[in-house]
PDB file of N, CA, C and O in Angstrom:
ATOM      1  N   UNK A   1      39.181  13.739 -36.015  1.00  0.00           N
ATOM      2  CA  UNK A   1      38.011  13.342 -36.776  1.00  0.00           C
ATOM      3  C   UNK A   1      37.175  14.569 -37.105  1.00  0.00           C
ATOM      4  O   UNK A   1      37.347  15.513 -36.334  1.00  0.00           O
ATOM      5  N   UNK A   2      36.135  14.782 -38.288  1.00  0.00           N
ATOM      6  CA  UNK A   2      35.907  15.389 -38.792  1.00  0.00           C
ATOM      7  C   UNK A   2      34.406  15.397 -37.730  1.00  0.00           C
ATOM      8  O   UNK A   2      33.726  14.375 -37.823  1.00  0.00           O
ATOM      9  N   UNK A   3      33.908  16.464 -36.782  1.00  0.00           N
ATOM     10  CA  UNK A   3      32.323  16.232 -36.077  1.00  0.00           C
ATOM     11  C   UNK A   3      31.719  16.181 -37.188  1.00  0.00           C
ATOM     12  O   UNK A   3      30.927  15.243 -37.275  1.00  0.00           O
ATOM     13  N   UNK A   4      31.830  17.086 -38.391  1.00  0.00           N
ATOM     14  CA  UNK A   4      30.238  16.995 -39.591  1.00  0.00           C
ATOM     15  C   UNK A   4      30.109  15.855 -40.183  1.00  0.00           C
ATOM     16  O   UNK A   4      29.127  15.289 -40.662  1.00  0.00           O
ATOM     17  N   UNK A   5      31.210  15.571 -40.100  1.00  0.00           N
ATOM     18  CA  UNK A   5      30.941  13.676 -40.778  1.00  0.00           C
ATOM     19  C   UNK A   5      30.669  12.780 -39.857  1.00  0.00           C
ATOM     20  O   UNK A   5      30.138  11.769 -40.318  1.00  0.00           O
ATOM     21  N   UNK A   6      30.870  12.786 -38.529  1.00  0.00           N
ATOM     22  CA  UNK A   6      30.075  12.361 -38.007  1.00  0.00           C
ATOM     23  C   UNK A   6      28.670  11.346 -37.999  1.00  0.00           C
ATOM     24  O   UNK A   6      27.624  11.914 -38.312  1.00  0.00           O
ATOM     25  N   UNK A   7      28.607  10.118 -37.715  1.00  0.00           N
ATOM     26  CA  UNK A   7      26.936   9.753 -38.160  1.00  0.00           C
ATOM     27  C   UNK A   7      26.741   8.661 -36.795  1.00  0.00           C
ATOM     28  O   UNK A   7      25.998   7.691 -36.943  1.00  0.00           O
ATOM     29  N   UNK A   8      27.297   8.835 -35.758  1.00  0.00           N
ATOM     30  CA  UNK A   8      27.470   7.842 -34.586  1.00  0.00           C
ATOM     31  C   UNK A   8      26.785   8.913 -33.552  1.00  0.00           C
ATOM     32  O   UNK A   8      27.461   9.902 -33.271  1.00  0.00           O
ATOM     33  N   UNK A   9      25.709   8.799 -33.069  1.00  0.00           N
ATOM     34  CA  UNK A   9      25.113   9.513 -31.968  1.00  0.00           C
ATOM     35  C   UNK A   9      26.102   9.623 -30.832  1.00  0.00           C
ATOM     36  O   UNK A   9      26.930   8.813 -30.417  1.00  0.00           O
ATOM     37  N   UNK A  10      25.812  10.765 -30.466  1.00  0.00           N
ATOM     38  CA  UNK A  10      26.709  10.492 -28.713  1.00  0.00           C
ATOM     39  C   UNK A  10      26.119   9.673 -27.555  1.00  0.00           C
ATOM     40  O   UNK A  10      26.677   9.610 -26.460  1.00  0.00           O
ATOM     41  N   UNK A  11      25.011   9.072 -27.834  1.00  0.00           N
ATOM     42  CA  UNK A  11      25.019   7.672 -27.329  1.00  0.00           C
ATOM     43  C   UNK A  11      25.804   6.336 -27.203  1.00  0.00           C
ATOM     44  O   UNK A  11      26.190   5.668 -26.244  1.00  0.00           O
ATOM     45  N   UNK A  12      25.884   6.216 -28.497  1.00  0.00           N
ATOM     46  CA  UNK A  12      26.564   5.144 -28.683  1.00  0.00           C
ATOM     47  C   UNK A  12      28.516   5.774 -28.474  1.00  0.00           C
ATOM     48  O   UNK A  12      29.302   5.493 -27.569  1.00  0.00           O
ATOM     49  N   UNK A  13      28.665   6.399 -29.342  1.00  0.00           N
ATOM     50  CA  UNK A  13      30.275   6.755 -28.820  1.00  0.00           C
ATOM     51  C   UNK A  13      30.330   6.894 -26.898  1.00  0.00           C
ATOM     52  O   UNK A  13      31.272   6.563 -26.178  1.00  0.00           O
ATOM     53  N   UNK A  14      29.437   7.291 -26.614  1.00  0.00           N
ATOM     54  CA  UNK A  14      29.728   7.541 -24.852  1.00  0.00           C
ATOM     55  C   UNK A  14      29.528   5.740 -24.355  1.00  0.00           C
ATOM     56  O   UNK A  14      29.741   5.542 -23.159  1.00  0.00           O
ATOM     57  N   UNK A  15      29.227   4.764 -25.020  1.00  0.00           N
ATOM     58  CA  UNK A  15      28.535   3.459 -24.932  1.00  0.00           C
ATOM     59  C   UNK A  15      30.002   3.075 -25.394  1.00  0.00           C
ATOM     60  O   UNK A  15      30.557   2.367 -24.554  1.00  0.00           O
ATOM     61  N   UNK A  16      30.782   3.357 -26.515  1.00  0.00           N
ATOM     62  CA  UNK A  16      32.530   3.108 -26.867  1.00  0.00           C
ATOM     63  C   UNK A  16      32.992   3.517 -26.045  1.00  0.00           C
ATOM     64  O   UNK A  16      33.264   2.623 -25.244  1.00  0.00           O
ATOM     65  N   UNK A  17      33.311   4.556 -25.685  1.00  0.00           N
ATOM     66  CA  UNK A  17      34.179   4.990 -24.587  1.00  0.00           C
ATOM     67  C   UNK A  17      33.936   4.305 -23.149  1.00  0.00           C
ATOM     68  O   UNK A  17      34.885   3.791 -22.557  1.00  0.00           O
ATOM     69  N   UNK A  18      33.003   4.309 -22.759  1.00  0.00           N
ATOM     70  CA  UNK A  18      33.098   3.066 -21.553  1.00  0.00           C
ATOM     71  C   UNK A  18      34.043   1.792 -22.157  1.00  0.00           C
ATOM     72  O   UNK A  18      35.153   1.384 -21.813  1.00  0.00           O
ATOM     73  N   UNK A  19      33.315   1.450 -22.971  1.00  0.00           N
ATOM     74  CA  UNK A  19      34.313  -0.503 -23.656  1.00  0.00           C
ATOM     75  C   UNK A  19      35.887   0.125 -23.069  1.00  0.00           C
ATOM     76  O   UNK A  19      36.397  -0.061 -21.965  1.00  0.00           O
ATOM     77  N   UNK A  20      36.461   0.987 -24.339  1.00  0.00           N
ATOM     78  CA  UNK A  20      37.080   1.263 -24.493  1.00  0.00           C
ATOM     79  C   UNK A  20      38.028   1.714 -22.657  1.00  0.00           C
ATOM     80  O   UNK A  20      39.159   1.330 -22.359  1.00  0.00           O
ATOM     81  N   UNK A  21      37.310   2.384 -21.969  1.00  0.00           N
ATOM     82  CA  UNK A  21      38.057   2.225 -20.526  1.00  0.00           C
ATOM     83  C   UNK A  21      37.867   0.846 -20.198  1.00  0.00           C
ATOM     84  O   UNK A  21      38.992   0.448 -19.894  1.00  0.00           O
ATOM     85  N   UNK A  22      37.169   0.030 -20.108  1.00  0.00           N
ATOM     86  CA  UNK A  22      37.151  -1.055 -19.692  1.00  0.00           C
ATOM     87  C   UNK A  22      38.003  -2.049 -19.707  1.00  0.00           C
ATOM     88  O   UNK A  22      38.323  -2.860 -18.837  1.00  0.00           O
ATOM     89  N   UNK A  23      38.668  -1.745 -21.884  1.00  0.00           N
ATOM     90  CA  UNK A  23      39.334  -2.776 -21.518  1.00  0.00           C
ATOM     91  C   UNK A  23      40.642  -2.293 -21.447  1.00  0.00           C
ATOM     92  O   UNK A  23      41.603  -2.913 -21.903  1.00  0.00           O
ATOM     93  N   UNK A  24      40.722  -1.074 -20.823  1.00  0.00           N
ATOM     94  CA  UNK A  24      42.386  -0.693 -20.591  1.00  0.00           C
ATOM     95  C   UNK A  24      43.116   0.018 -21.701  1.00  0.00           C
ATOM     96  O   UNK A  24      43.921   0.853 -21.290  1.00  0.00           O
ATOM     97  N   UNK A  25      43.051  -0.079 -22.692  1.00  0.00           N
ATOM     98  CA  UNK A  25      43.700  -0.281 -24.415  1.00  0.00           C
ATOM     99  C   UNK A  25      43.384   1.403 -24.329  1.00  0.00           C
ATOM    100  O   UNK A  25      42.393   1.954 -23.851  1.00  0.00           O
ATOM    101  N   UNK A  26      44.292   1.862 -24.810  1.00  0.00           N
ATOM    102  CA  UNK A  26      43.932   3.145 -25.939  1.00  0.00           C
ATOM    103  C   UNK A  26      43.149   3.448 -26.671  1.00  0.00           C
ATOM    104  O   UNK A  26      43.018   2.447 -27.376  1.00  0.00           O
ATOM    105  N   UNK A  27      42.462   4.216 -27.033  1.00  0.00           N
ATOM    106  CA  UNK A  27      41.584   4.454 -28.049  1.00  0.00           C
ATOM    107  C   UNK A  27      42.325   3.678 -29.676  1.00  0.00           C
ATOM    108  O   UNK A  27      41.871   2.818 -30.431  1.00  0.00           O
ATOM    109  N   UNK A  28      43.424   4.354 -29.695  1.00  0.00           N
ATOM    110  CA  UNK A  28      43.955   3.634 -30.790  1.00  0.00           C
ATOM    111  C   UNK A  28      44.258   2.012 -31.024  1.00  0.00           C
ATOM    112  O   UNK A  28      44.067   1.358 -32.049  1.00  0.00           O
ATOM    113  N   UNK A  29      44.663   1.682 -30.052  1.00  0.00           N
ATOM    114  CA  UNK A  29      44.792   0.549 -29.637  1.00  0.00           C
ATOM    115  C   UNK A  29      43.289  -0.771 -29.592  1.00  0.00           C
ATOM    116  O   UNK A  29      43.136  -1.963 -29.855  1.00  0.00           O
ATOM    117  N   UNK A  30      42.496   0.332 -29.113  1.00  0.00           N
ATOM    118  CA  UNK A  30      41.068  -0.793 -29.267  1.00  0.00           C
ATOM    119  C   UNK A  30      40.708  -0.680 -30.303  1.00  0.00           C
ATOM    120  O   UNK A  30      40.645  -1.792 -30.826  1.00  0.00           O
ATOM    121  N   UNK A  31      40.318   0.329 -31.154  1.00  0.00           N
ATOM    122  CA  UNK A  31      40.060   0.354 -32.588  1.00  0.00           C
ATOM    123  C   UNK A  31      41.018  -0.623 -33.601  1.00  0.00           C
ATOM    124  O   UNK A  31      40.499  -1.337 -34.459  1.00  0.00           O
ATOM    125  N   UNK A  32      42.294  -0.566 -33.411  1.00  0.00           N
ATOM    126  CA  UNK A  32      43.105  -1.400 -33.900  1.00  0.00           C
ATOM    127  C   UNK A  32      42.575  -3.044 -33.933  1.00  0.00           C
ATOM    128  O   UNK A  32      42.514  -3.874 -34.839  1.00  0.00           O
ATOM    129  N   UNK A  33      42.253  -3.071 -32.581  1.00  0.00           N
ATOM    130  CA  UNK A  33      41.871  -4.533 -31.921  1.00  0.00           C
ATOM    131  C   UNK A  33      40.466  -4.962 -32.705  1.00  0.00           C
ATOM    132  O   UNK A  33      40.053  -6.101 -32.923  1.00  0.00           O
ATOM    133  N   UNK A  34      39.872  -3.700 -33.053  1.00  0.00           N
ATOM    134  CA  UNK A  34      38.496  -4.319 -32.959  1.00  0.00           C
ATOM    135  C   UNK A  34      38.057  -4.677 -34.925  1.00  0.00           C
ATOM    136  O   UNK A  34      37.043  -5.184 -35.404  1.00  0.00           O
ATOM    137  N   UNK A  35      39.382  -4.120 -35.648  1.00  0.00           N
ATOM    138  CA  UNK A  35      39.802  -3.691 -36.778  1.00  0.00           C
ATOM    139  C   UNK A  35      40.584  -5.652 -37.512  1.00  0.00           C
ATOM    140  O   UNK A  35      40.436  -6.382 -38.493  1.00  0.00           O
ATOM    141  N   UNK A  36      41.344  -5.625 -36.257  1.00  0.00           N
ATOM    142  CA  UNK A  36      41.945  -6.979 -36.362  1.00  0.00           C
ATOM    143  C   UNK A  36      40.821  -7.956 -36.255  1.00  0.00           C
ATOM    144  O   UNK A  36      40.708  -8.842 -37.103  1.00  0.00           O
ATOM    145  N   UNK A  37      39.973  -7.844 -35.248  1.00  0.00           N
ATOM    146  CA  UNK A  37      39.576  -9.243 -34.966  1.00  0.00           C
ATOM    147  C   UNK A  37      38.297  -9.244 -35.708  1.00  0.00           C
ATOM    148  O   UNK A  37      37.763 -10.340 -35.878  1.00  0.00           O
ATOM    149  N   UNK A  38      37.955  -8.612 -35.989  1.00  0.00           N
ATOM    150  CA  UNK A  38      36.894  -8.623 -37.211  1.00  0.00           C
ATOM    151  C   UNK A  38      37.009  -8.692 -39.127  1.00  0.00           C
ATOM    152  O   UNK A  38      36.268  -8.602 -40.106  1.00  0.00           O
ATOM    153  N   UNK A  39      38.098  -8.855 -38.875  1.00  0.00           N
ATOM    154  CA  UNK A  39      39.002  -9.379 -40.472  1.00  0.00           C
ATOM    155  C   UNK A  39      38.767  -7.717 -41.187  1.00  0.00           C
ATOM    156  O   UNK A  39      38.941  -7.886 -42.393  1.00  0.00           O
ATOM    157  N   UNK A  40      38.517  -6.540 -40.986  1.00  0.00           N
ATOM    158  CA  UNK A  40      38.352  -5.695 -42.042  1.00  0.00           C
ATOM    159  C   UNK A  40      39.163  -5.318 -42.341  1.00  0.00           C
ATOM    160  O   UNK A  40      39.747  -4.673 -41.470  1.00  0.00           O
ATOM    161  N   UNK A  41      39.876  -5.387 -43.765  1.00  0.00           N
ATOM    162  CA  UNK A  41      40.825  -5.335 -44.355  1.00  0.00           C
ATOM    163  C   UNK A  41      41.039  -3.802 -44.725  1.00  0.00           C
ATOM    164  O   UNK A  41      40.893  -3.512 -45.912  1.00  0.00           O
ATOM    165  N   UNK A  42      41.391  -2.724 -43.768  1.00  0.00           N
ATOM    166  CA  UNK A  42      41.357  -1.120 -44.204  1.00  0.00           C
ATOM    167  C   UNK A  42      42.760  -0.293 -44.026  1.00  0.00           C
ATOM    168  O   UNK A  42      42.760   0.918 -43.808  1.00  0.00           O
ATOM    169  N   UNK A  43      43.995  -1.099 -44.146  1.00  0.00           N
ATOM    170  CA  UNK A  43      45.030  -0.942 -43.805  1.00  0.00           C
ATOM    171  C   UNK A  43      45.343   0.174 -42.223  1.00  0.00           C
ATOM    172  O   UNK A  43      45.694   1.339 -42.037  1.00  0.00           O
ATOM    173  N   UNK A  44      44.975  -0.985 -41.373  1.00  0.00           N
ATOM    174  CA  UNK A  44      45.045  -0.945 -39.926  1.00  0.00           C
ATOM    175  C   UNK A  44      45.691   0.163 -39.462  1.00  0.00           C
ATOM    176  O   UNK A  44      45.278   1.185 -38.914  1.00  0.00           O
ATOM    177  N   UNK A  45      47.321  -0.407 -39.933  1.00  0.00           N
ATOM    178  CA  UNK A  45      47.867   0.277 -39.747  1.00  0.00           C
ATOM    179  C   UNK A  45      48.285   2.053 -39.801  1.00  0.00           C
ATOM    180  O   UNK A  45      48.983   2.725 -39.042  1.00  0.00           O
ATOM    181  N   UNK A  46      47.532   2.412 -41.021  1.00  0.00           N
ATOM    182  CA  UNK A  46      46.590   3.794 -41.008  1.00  0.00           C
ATOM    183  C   UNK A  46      45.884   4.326 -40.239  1.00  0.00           C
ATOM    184  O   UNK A  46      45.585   5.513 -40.106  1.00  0.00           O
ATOM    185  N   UNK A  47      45.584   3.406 -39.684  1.00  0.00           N
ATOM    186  CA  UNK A  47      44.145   4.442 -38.720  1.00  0.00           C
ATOM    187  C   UNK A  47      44.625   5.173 -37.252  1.00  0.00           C
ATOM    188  O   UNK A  47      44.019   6.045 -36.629  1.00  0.00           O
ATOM    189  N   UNK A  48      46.042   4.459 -36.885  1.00  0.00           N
ATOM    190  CA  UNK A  48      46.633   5.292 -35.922  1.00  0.00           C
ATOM    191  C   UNK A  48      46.644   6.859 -36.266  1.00  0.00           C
ATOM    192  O   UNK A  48      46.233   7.766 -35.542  1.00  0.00           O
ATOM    193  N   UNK A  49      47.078   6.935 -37.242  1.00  0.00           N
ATOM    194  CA  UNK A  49      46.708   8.713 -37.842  1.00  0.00           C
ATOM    195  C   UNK A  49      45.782   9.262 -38.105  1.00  0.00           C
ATOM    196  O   UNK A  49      45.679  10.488 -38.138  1.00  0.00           O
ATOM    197  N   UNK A  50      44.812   8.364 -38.375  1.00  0.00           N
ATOM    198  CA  UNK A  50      43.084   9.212 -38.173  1.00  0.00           C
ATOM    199  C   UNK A  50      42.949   9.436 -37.234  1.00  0.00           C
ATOM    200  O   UNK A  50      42.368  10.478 -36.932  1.00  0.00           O
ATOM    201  N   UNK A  51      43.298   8.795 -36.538  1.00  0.00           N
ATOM    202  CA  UNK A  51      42.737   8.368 -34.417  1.00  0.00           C
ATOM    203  C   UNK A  51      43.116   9.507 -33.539  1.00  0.00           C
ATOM    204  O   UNK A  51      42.565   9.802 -32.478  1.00  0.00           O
ATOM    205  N   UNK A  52      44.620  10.418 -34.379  1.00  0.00           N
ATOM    206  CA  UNK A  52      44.981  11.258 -33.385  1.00  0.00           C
ATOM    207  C   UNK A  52      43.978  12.066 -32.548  1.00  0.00           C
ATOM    208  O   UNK A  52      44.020  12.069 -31.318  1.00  0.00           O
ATOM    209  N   UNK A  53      43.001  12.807 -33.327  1.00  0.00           N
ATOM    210  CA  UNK A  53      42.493  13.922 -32.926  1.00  0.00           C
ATOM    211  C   UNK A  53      41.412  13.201 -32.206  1.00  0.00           C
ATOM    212  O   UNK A  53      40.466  13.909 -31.862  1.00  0.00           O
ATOM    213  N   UNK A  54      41.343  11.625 -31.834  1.00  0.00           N
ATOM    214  CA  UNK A  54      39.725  10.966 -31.694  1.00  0.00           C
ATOM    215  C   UNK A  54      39.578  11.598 -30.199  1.00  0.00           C
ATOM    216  O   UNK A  54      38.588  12.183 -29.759  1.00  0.00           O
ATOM    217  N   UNK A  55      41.011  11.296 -29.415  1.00  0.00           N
ATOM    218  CA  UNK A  55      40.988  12.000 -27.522  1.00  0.00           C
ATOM    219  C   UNK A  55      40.303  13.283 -27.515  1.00  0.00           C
ATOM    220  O   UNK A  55      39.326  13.276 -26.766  1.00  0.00           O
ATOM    221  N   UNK A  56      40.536  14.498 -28.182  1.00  0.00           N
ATOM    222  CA  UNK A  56      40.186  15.860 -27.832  1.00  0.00           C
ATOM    223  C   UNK A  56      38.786  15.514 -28.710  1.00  0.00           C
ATOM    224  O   UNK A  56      37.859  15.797 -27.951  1.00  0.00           O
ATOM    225  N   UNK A  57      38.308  15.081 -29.833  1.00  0.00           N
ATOM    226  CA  UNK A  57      37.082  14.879 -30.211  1.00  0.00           C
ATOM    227  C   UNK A  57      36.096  14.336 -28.999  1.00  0.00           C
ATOM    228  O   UNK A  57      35.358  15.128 -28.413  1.00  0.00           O
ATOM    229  N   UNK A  58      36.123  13.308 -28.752  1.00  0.00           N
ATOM    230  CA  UNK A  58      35.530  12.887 -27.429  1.00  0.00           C
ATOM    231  C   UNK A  58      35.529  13.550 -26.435  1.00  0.00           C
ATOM    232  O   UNK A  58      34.505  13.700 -25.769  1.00  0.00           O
ATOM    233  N   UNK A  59      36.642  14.072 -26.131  1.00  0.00           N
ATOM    234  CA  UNK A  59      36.366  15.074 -24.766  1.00  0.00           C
ATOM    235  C   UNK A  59      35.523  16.403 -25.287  1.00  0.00           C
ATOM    236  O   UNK A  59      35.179  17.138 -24.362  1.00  0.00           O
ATOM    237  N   UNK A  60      35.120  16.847 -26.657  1.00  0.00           N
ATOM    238  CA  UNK A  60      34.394  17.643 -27.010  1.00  0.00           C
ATOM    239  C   UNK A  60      33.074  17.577 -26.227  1.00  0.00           C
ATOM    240  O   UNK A  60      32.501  18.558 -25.753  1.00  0.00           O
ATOM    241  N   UNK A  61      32.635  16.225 -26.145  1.00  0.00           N
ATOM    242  CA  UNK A  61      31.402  15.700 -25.548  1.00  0.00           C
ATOM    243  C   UNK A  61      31.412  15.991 -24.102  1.00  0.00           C
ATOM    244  O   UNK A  61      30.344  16.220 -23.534  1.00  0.00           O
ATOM    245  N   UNK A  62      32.411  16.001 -23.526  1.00  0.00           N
ATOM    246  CA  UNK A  62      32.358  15.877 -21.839  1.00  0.00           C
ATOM    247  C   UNK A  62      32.563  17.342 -21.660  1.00  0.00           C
ATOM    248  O   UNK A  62      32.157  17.542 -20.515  1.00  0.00           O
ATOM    249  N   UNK A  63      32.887  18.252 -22.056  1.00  0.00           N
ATOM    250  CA  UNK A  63      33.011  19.505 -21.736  1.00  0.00           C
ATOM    251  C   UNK A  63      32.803  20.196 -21.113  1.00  0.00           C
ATOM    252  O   UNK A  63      33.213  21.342 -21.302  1.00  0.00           O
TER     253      UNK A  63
END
């Protein structure tokens, strides 16, 4: 993911990343989930390849 585009405080992403351990799932995997169950039609299946870099982005924060 791109940080300058960015517009999600590290509040709230550190507020995702808990969910996201919580409910077990992958990063890719919950986004997927959360992509499905909310009907947004953004060809889902795409976003596994945005998502790659989302692990080392986030750990940018914990550093």
């Amino acid at each position: 993911m791109n940080k300058n585009f960015n517009k999600i405080s590290k509040n709230v992403l550190d507020q995702v990343d808990s969910l996201i351990g919580d409910s077990g799932m992958s990063k890719e995997e919950f986004i997927k989930n959360l992509i499905m169950t909310y009907g947004i039609n953004s060809e889902a299946n795409n976003y596994a390849e945005h998502l790659k870099g989302y692990d080392a982005y986030c750990d940018s924060f914990i550093g």
